[in-house]
N, C-alpha and C positions, 0 to 999 in steps of 0.2 A: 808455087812451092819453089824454096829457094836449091838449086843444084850445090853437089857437094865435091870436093877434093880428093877425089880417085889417087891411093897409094898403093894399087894392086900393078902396078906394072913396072916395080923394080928400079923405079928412077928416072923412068923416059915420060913425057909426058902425056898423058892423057888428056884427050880432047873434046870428049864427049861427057855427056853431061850425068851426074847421078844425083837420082834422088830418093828423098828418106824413103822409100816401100820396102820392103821386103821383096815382093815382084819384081822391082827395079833392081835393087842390090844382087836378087838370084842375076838374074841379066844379063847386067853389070860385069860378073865374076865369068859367065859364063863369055861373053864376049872377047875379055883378056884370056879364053881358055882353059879356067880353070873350072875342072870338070870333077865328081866324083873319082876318085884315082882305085877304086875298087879293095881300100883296106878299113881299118876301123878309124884309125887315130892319126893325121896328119898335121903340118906346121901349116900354121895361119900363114896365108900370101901375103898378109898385109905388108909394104916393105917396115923393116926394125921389125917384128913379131918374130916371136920365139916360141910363140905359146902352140901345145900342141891339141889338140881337140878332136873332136867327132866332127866328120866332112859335114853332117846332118844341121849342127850347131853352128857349122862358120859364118852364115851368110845375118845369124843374130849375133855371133861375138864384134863381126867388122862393125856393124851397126851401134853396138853399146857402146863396145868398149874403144874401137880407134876413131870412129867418126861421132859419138855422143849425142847418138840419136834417142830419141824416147817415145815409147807408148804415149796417148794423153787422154784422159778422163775427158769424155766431151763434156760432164754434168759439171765437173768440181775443179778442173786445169790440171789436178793432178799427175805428176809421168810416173812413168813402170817401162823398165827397161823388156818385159815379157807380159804377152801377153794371158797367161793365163794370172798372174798377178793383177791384172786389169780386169781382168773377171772375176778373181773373187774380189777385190775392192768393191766392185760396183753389184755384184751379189749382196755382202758384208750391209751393203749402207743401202741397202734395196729403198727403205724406210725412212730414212735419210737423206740428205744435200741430192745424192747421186742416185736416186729414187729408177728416174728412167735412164735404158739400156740405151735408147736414140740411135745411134752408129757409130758406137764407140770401139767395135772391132772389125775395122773395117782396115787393119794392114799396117794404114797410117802413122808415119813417124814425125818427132819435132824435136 
C-alpha cells in the first residue's frame, strides 16, 4: 500500500507515513494531536480547510475529500467514497457482477 501526504500539521513536515485505512488515518490525526475537542461541530485540521463538521466525520472527510481516497468493490473495481454506499451496492447487485461479499469491507481505501 502506497503512503500518502500528511497536510494535518500546519505546514511543517511530516515524516511518517499514512495510509489509505481509516485505522491508519484515525492514528495518523491522533498522533499530530488531534483529539476529540468535546463539542459537536469543528474546522477540519486539514491545512487550507475551512470546512466545519462533526469530529465523528473527520477522519472520512480528510480521506474523501483532501486525500481522494475510495472504498472499492472487490467484485466489480468500483469506488464509494463510504462505506455503507458499498454495501448497499453490493446488496443492490447480490444477483449480479458483484454476486459475492468476499472482503469488501474490510476498511480499505484506494
Amino acid at each position: 500500500m502506497q503512503a500518502l501526504t500528511c497536510r494535518l500539521t500546519g505546514g511543517a513536515t511530516c515524516t511518517q507515513p499514512l495510509y489509505g485505512t481509516m485505522a491508519s488515518l484515525r492514528e495518523h490525526m491522533r498522533m499530530h494531536g488531534h483529539k476529540h475537542p468535546g463539542r459537536s461541530f469543528v474546522r477540519c485540521p486539514w491545512m487550507g480547510c475551512q470546512d466545519q463538521l462533526q469530529w465523528e466525520n473527520m477522519p472520512r472527510h480528510i480521506g474523501s475529500i483532501h486525500m481522494g481516497i475510495r472504498l472499492q468493490c472487490c467484485r466489480c473495481g468500483k469506488l464509494f467514497t463510504r462505506t455503507k454506499a458499498l454495501e448497499k451496492h453490493v446488496v443492490s447487485n447480490k444477483n449480479k457482477r458483484c454476486g459475492k461479499t468476499d472482503n469488501c469491507f474490510d476498511g480499505r481505501f484506494f
